[in-house]
C-alpha positions as CSV (number, residue, x, y, z in Angstrom):
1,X,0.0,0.0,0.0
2,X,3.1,2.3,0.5
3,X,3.4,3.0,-3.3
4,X,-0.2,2.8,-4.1
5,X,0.0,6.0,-1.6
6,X,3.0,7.5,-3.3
7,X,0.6,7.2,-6.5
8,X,-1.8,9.1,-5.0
9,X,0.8,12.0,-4.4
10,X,1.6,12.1,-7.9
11,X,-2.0,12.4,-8.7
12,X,-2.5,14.9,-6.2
13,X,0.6,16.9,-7.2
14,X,-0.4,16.8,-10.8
15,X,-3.8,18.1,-10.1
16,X,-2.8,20.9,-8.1
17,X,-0.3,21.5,-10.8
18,X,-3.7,22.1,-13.3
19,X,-5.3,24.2,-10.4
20,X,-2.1,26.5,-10.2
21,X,-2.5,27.4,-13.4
22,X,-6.4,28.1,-13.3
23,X,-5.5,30.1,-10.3
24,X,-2.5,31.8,-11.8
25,X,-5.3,33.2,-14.9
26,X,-7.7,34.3,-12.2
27,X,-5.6,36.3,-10.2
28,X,-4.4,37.9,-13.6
29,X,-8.0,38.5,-14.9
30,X,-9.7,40.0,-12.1
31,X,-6.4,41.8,-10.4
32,X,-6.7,39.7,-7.1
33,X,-6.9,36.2,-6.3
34,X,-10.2,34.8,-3.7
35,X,-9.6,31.3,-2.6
36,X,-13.7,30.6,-1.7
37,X,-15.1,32.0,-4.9
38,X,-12.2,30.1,-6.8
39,X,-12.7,27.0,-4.6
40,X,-16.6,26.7,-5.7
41,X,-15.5,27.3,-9.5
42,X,-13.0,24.8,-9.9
43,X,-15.2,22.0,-8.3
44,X,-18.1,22.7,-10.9
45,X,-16.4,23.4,-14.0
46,X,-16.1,21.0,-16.4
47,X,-13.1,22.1,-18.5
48,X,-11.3,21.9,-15.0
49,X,-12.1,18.7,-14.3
50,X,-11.0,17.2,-17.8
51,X,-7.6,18.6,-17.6
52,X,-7.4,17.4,-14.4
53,X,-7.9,13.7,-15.6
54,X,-5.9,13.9,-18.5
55,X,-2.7,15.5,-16.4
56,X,-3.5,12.8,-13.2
57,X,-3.7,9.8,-15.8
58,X,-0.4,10.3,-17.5
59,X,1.3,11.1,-14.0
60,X,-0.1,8.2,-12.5
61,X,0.3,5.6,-15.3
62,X,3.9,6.2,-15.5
63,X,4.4,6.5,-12.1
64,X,2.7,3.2,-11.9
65,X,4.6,2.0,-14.6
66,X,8.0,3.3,-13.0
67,X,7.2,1.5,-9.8
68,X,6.7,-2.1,-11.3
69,X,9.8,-1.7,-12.8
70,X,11.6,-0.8,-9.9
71,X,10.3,-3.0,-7.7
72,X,10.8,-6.3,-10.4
73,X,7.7,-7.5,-9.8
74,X,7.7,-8.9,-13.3
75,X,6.4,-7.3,-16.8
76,X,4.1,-4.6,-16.3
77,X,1.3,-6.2,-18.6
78,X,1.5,-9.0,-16.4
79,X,1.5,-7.4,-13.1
80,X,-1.2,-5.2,-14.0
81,X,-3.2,-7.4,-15.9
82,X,-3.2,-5.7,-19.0
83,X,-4.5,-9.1,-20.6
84,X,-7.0,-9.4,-23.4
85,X,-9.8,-11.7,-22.9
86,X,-12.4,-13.7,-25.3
87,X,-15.5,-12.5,-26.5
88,X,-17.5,-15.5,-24.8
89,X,-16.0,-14.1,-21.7
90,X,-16.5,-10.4,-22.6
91,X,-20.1,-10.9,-23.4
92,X,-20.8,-12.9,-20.4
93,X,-19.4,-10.2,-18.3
94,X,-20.6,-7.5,-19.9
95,X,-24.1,-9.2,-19.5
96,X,-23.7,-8.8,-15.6
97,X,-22.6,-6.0,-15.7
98,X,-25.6,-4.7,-17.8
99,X,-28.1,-5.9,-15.7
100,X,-26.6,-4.9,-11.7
101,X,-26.2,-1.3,-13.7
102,X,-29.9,-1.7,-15.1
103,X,-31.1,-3.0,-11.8
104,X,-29.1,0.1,-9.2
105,X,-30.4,2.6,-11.7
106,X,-33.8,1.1,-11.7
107,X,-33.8,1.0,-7.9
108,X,-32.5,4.8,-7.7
109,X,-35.7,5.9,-9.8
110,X,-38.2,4.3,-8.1
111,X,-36.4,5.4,-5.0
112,X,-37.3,8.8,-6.7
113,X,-33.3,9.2,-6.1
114,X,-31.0,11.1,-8.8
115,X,-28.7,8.9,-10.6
116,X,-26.0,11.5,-11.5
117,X,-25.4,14.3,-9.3
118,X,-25.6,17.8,-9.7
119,X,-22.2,18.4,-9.2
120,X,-21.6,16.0,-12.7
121,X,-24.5,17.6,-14.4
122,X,-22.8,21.0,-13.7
123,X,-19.6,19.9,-14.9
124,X,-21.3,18.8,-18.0
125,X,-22.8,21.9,-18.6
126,X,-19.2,24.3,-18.0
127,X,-17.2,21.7,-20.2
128,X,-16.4,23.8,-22.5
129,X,-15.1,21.0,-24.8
130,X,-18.1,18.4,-24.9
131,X,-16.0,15.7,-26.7
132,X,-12.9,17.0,-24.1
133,X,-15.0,15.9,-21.1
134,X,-16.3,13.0,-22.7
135,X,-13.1,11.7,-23.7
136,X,-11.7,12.7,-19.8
137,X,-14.9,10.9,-18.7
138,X,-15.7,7.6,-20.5
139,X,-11.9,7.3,-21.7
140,X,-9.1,8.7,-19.9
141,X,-11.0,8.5,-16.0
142,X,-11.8,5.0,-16.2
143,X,-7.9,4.4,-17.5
144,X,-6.3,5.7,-14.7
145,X,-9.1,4.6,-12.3
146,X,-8.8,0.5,-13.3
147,X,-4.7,1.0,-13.7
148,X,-4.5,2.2,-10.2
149,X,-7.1,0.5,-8.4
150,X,-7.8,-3.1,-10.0
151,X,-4.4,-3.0,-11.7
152,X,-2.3,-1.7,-9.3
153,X,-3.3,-1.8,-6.0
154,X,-5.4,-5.0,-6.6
155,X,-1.9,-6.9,-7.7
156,X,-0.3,-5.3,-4.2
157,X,-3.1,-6.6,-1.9
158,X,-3.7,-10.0,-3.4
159,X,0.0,-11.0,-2.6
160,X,-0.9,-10.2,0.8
161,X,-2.2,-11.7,3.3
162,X,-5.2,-10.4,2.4
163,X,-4.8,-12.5,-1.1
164,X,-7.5,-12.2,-4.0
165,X,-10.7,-11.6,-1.5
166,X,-9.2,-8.9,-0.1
167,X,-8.3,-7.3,-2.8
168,X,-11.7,-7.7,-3.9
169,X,-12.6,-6.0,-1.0
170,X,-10.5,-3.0,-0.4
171,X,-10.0,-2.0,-4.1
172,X,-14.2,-1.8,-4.2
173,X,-14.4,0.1,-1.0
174,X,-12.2,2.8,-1.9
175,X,-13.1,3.0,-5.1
176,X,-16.5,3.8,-4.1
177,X,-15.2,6.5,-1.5
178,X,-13.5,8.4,-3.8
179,X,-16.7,9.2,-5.6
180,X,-17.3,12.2,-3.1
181,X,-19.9,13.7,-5.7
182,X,-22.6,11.0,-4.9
183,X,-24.9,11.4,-2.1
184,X,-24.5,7.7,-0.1
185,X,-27.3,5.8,-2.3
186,X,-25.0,6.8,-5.5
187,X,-21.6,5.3,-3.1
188,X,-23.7,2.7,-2.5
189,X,-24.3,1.6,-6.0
190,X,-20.6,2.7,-7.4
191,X,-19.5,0.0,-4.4
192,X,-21.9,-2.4,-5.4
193,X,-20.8,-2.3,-9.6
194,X,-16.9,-2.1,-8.1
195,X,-17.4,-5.5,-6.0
196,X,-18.7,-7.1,-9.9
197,X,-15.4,-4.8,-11.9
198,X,-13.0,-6.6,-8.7
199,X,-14.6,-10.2,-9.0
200,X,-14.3,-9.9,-13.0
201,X,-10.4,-8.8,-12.5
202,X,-10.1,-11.4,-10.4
203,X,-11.5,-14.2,-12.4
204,X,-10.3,-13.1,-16.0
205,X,-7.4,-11.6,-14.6
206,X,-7.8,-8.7,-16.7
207,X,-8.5,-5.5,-16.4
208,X,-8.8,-4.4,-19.9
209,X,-11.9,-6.5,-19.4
210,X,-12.7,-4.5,-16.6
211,X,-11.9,-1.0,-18.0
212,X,-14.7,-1.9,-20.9
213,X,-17.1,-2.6,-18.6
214,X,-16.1,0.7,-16.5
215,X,-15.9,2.8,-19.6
216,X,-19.2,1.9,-21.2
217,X,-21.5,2.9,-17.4
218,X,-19.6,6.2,-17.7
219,X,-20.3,6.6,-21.6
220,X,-24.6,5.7,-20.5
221,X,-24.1,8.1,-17.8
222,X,-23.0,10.9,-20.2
223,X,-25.6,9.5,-22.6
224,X,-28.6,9.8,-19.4
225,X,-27.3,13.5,-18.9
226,X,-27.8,14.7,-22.9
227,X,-30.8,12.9,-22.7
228,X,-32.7,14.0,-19.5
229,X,-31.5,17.9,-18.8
230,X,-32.7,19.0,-15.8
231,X,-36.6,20.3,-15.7
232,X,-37.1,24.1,-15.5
């Protein structure tokens, strides 16, 4: 877990690195720089938030990338299971993974519960560059996200004592906390479709299976936001 933290440096270091810059052009613009005002911006705008993916993605990856080497823990395509898989398995898999999504969202509207969030629907609607925050979104997020987490930290934590069930475990749990922009029904069903995305990297032992899978709920997300805006 030590270098799965160090990873999260580099990401944190590489988004503050696109913050500093956003800062840097405010403080120019309007003559003066006010942290709270700026604070509330850059969590709702969209063109923030895909630069922010793109720059933490290519940090990260070759941080992660770096680390395997250094630690020769074998090739990096083996160790983070950067393995293709067939597409009997795909299409079993994607199948499940169909139906739990189908079934949370399902639940969530006759909960009368929002799906996506406000704060995604208002980074959607400052993106700027639509295909820029799809592309950070459906591509480049679910990259980093399934490198670093089922990739990874998964590989770290299943040679552990905590072996493969652990790994399940843990990677799913904190996957689900980092999405802070859900309310605890939308944490609940991110952990619930993370527990299928850890028990499919475990069983395939790939997580180019898994980073379909991921990609395609984050392209029906983007898909649910063009398709039901917000009511006046």
């Amino acid at each position: 877990m030590g270098l799965s933290a160090l990873v999260v440096l580099v990401y944190c270091i590489a988004v503050a690195l696109v913050l500093g810059g956003f800062a840097a052009v405010a403080a120019i613009r309007d003559g003066a720089f006010r942290f709270g005002e700026f604070a509330g911006y850059v969590a709702t705008n969209g063109l923030v938030q895909s630069l922010s993916v793109l720059a933490a993605a290519a940090a990260c990856c070759a941080a992660m990338v770096v680390f395997v080497r250094w630690r020769r823990a074998g090739s990096v395509r083996d160790y983070l299971a950067l393995r293709a898989v067939s597409w009997r398995t795909a299409t079993v898999w994607f199948s499940i993974y169909v139906a739990l999504f189908a079934a949370v969202h399902g639940l969530l509207y006759a909960l009368e519960l929002p799906a996506s969030s406000d704060l995604v629907r208002r980074q959607f609607e400052t993106a700027v560059s639509v295909p820029l925050f799809v592309v950070a979104i459906v591509i480049v997020g679910p990259i980093l996200e399934e490198v670093f987490f089922r990739g990874f930290m998964f590989a770290g934590i299943a040679a552990s004592r905590l072996g493969v069930v652990g790994a399940v475990a843990v990677t799913s749990l904190l996957w689900a906390v980092v999405h802070v922009q859900y309310d605890i029904a939308g944490v609940t069903a991110v952990l619930s479709l993370g527990i299928v995305l850890g028990v499919a990297r475990a069983m395939t032992g790939s997580i180019l299976l898994t980073f379909a899978l991921h990609a395609a709920g984050n392209l029906a997300a983007i898909i649910e936001l063009m398709a039901f805006p917000p009511g006046p």
